[in-house]
C-alpha positions, 0 to 999 in steps of 0.5 A: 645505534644510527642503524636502529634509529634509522630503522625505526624512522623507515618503520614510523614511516611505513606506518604512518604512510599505511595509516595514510593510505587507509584513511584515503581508502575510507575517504573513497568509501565516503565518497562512494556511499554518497555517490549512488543509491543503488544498493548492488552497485555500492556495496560491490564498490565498497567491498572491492576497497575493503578487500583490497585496504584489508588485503584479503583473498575473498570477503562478503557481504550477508543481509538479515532477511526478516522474513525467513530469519537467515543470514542471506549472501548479497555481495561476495568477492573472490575465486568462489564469490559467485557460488557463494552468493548462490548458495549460502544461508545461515541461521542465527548462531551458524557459522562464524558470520552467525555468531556475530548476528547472534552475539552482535560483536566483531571477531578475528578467526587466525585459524578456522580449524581451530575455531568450531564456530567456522561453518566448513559446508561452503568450503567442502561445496567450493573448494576453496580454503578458508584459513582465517576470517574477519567478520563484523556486525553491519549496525543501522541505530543499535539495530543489526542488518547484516555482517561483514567479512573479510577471508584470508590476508593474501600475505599469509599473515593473520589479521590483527586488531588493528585489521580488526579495528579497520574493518569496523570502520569500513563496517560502519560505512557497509551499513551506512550505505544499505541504509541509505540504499534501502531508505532509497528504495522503501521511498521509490517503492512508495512513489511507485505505490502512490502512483499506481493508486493514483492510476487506480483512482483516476481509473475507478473515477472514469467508471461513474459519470463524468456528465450526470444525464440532464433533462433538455426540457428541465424536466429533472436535476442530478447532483452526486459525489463520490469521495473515498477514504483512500485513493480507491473504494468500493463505493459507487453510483450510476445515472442513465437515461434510458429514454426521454421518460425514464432515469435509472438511478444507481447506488451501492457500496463493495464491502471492505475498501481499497483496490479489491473493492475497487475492482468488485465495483467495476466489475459491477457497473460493467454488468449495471450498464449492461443489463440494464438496457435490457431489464428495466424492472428493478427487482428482477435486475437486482435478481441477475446482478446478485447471481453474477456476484455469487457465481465470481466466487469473491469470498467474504465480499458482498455488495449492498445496492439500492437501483431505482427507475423514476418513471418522469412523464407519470411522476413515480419511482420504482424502487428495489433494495439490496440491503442498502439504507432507505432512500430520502424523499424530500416533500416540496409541498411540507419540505419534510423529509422522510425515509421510502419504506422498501424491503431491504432485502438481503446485499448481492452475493450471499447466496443465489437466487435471492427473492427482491421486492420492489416498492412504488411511489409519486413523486411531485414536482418539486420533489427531491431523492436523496441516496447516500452510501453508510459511509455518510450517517456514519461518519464521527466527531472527535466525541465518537459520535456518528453523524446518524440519520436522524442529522441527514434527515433534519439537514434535509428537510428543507425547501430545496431549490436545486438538486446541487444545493441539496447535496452541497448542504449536507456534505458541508453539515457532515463534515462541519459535523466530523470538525476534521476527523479522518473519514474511515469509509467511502462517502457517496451521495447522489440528489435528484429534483422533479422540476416539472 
C-alpha cells in the first residue's frame, strides 16, 4: 500500500510538474507575441514551442488566402518543412487541415490510414510519413484565418485530449499573434500609402506656379487656388508671362481624381509649357494639346481645358474653350458680373482633329476674370444642393479691388455654403485684375 501511495505521489508530481512546464511554455508564447510584430519571425518562434511542448515531429502553420480562397503553408517544421511550405495548398474541406477550415473545429487524427480526411499527396510527394495529426482552427473575433497542426508525437504515442486541449491554447496565442502582425502591417502599408500620396501631392503641387507672374509697372493682378478632394487631383491651372504684353492664363480639369488624373495632368502641363512658346493662338494650341492626348491612348479619360492670351497693352483676351465652364468678367464700371459667351468645344482626347473656335473680347481697366474648375459650382450643402453658377455669379458681382479679394471672397462663400460637407472633386480658381 506504501508502494501504490508512493507511486501515485511520484505520478502527481510528474504531472503536476508537466502542467507547470506547460504553463511557462504558454508564458514564453505570451512574451514572444508581444515582443515582435513581424509575422515570419513570431510564428517561427511559436511554433518551435509548440512543437517542442507537444512533442511532435513536424507541425505547420496554414493562412486563408482570400483572394484564391486556399489553405496556403506559412510556417512549417520538420524533416520536410521547407517542401511543404512550397508546395501545399488546400481548399476548404481538403485534407485534415481543410476539414477544420470548413467545419471550424479542432481534431485529433490517432492513425491517419484510418481517417479519409487525411490528404496523402505531401507524403507521396515528401516522403516523409505522417501517422497522426493535431490540427486546430486559428480564430481572430469568430472569424477564421487559418489551422494549426501538430504531426506525429515523437514518443510513439497518440495525442490526447489533453494535447488537444493544449494545443488550442497555443492556437489561441498562433492567432493572437498574426492579428497582431497583420493589424501591424495594414498600419505600416497605410503609412507608406500616406507617405507616397503625400509625395505625390507635393509633386503635383510643384507643376503649378509656386510664384503667379506679376506686373513690375502694376499693369495686372493673379490670385489662384488649387485645393484637391484627395491628396492628388486632376485639377490644374498655368500663368505665364509670355512677354511684357502678354499673359497666358490656363485652366483645366483630368476627368476622375487620384493618382491617374494626377499623372494625366502632369503630363499636360508638361506639353502646355511647351507649345505654348511656340503657338500663341489659343484655338490652334488647344488643337495640338488634344491630339497629344488622344495619341497617349489613355481610355476613358479626358480633359476639359479653357487657355486664354490677354493681350495687356490693347486690353483684349483671346479665348479658346475645350468643354470647359464659361469664364466670368467682372465689369469694374457696373460691377456686374457675367459669363464670356466662347463655343465650348468638345474636352481634349475624344477623338482627334477636333475643330476649336476662339472668342474675343475687351477688357477695361479695373476688369476681373474669373476661371474656376466644376468642382466649385458643384460643391453641396448638407440639403444636396449645389453651390451653381447663379451663387458665383451673384458673389461676384461686386466692385472688386484686388484679384486676391476676389477669389478669397468666393472660396469663403462656398465653403460657408457647403456648412463642412465633404468636397467630393477638386476645386480650383484663378482671378486676374487689369489694374491700368
Amino acid at each position: 500500500m506504501a508502494d501504490q501511495i508512493a507511486k501515485t505521489s511520484i505520478d502527481d508530481i510528474k504531472l503536476l510538474k508537466s502542467r507547470i512546464n506547460d504553463l511557462s511554455s504558454l508564458i514564453e508564447v505570451s512574451i514572444i507575441v508581444n515582443s515582435t510584430l513581424d509575422l515570419d519571425q513570431v510564428l517561427l518562434l511559436v511554433m518551435e514551442k509548440a512543437q517542442s511542448v507537444m512533442r511532435a515531429e513536424a507541425s505547420s502553420v496554414l493562412l486563408v488566402n482570400n483572394e484564391t480562397d486556399k489553405l496556403e503553408c506559412e510556417v512549417a517544421l520538420g524533416a520536410v518543412g521547407e517542401h511543404v511550405r512550397k508546395t501545399i495548398r488546400l481548399a476548404k474541406g481538403q485534407g485534415v487541415a481543410g476539414w477544420v477550415w470548413e467545419h471550424e473545429e479542432p481534431i485529433i487524427v490517432a492513425d491517419v490510414s484510418k481517417d479519409k480526411r487525411f490528404f496523402s499527396g505531401i507524403d507521396r510527394k515528401s516522403g516523409f510519413k505522417t501517422q497522426s495529426i493535431l490540427a486546430v482552427p486559428l480564430k481572430v473575433q469568430d472569424r477564421i484565418i487559418g489551422v494549426a497542426e501538430v504531426i506525429n508525437r515523437i514518443d510513439g504515442r497518440k495525442f490526447t485530449q489533453d494535447d488537444l486541449d493544449l494545443f488550442m491554447t497555443f492556437g489561441r496565442q498562433v492567432a493572437l499573434a498574426i492579428d497582431n502582425a497583420q493589424m501591424h502591417q495594414a498600419a505600416l502599408e497605410q503609412e507608406r500609402l500616406r507617405q507616397q500620396l503625400e509625395s505625390a501631392r507635393i509633386i503635383q503641387q510643384s507643376f503649378m506656379p509656386q510664384i503667379l507672374p506679376s506686373s513690375p509697372r502694376g499693369i495686372f493682378e493673379l490670385a489662384a487656388k488649387n485645393i484637391p478632394a484627395s491628396a492628388v487631383g486632376g485639377d490644374f491651372y498655368d500663368a505665364i508671362l509670355l512677354d511684357e504684353n502678354r499673359l497666358a492664363l490656363l485652366i483645366g480639369d483630368v476627368s476622375g481624381k487620384g493618382v491617374p488624373a494626377a499623372l494625366h495632368m502632369a503630363r499636360i502641363m508638361s506639353d502646355f509649357r511647351f507649345y505654348v512658346q511656340q503657338e500663341s493662338e489659343p484655338q490652334v494650341l488647344l488643337s495640338r494639346l488634344n491630339n497629344l492626348v488622344v495619341e497617349r491612348g489613355q481610355r476613358g479619360m479626358f480633359i476639359t481645358l479653357q487657355f486664354a492670351i490677354v493681350d495687356l497693352k490693347n486690353k483684349r483676351m483671346s479665348l479658346a474653350n475645350g468643354g470647359h465652364l464659361p469664364v466670368l468678367h467682372i465689369s469694374h464700371e457696373s460691377h456686374r458680373a457675367g459669363l464670356i459667351t466662347c463655343d465650348a468645344g468638345a474636352p481634349l482626347g475624344i477623338a482627334r482633329d477636333l475643330h476649336f473656335d476662339a472668342v474675343e473680347c475687351e477688357i477695361a481697366a479695373g476688369d476681373a476674370l474669373f476661371f474656376y474648375t466644376d468642382g466649385l459650382v458643384e460643391m453641396r450643402n448638407k440639403a444636396n444642393e449645389q453651390f451653381s453658377l447663379d451663387r458665383l455669379l451673384a458673389v461676384a458681382s461686386q466692385k472688386w479691388r484686388a484679384a486676391d479679394a476676389l477669389l478669397s471672397a468666393v472660396l469663403e462663400s462656398v465653403r460657408d455654403f457647403s456648412d463642412h460637407e465633404p468636397q467630393h472633386d477638386d476645386l480650383t480658381a484663378m482671378a486676374f485684375m487689369l489694374k491700368a
